[in-house]
GUPANU-146993 format. One record per residue (C-alpha): x, y, z. Coordinates in pm, 1 decimal, padded with zeros to 6 digits, always signed. Layout:
<pts>
- u|v|w
- X|Y|Z
...
</pts>
This chain:
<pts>
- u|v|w
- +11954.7|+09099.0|+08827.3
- +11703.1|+08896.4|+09081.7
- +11430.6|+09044.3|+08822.3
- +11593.7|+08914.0|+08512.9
- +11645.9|+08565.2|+08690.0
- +11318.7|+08533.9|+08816.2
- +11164.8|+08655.3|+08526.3
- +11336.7|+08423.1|+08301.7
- +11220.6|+08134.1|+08441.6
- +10846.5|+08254.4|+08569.4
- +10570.6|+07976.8|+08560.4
- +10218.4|+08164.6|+08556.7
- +10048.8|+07880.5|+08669.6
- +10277.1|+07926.3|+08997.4
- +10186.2|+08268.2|+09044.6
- +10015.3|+08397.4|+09391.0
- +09628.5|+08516.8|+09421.9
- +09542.4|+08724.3|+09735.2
- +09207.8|+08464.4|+09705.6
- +09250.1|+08130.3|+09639.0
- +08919.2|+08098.3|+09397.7
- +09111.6|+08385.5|+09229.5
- +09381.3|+08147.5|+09172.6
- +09108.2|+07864.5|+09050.5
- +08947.7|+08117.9|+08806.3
- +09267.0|+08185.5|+08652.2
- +09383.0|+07863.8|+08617.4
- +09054.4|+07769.4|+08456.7
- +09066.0|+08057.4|+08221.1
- +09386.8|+07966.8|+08151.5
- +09305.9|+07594.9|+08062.3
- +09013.2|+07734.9|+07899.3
- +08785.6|+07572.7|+08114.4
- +08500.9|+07866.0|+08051.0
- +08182.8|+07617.4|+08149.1
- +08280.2|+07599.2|+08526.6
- +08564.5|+07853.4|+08663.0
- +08481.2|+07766.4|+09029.0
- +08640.7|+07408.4|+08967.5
- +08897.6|+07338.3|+09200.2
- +09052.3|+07054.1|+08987.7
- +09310.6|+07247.1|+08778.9
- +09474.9|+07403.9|+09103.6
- +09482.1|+07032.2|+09271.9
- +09644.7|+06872.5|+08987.0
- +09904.2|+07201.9|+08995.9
- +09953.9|+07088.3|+09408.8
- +10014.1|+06761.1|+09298.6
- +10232.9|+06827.5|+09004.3
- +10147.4|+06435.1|+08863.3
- +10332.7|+06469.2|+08528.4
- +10172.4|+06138.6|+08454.2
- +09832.4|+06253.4|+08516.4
- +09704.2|+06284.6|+08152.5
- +09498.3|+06571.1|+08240.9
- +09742.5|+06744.3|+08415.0
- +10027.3|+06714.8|+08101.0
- +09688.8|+06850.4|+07910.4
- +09696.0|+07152.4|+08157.2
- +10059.2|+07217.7|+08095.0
- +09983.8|+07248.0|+07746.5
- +09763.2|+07528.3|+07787.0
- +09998.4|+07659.6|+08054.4
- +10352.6|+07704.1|+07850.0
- +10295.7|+07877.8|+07583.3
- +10196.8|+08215.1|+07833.3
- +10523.4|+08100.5|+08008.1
- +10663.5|+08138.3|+07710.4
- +10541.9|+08497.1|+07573.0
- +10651.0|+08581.0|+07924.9
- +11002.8|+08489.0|+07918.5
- +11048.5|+08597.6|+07541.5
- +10871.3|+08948.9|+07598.3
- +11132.4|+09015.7|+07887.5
- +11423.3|+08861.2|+07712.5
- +11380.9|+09076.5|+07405.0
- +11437.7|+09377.5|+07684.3
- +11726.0|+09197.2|+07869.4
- +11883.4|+09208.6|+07506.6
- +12001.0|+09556.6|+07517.2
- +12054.4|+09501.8|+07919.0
- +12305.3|+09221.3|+07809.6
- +12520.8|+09405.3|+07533.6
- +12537.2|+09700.2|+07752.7
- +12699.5|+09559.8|+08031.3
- +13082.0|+09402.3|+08039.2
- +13044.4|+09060.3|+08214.9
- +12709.7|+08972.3|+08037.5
- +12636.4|+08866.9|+07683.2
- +12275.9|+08742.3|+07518.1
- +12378.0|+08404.0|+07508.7
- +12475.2|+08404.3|+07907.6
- +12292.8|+08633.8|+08049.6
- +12288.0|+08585.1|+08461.6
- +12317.2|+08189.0|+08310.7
- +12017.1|+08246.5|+08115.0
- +12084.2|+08230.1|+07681.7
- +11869.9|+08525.5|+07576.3
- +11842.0|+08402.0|+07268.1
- +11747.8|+08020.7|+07341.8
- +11458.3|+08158.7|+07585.3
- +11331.2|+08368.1|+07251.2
- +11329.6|+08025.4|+07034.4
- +11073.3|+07863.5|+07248.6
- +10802.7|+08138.9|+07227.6
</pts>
């Protein structure tokens, strides 16, 4: 259950590097920001979470649609999770709708 919430609603960008420059390069790679992945600007403007920073809504851009595959790729399992148990159902799955989370990839 924790897994399926969790999962659900995961935000890679949010994820934890054992380094923090491991966090930066994936970030950048993420933003596809190949010319400099040492550049410590995409994991400030995640810190400061400035959703009227125009750079930073640009970031989120690149950001969501891996959120996205994420959430789909593990609702399309939590399908057959839902219909087999009694209290849960696809469309309210631990308060999640299976199929709404599929939509947006």
């Amino acid at each position: 259950e924790n897994v399926c919430r969790e999962g659900l609603t995961t935000k890679l960008s949010m994820g934890e590097a054992t380094e923090e420059i491991d966090k930066v390069r994936i970030l950048n790679v993420m933003i596809e920001n190949m010319d400099n992945l040492d550049d410590e600007s995409a994991l400030e403007r995640l810190k400061v979470n400035d959703t009227n920073n125009e750079k930073y809504k640009e970031d989120l851009s690149f950001y969501t649609p891996g959120d996205n595959a994420l959430r789909c790729d593990l609702a399309l399992k939590a399908i057959s999770v839902a219909l087999s148990l009694e209290c849960q159902s696809p469309d309210n799955f631990f308060g999640h709708n299976l199929f709404e989370i599929i939509a947006n990839d």
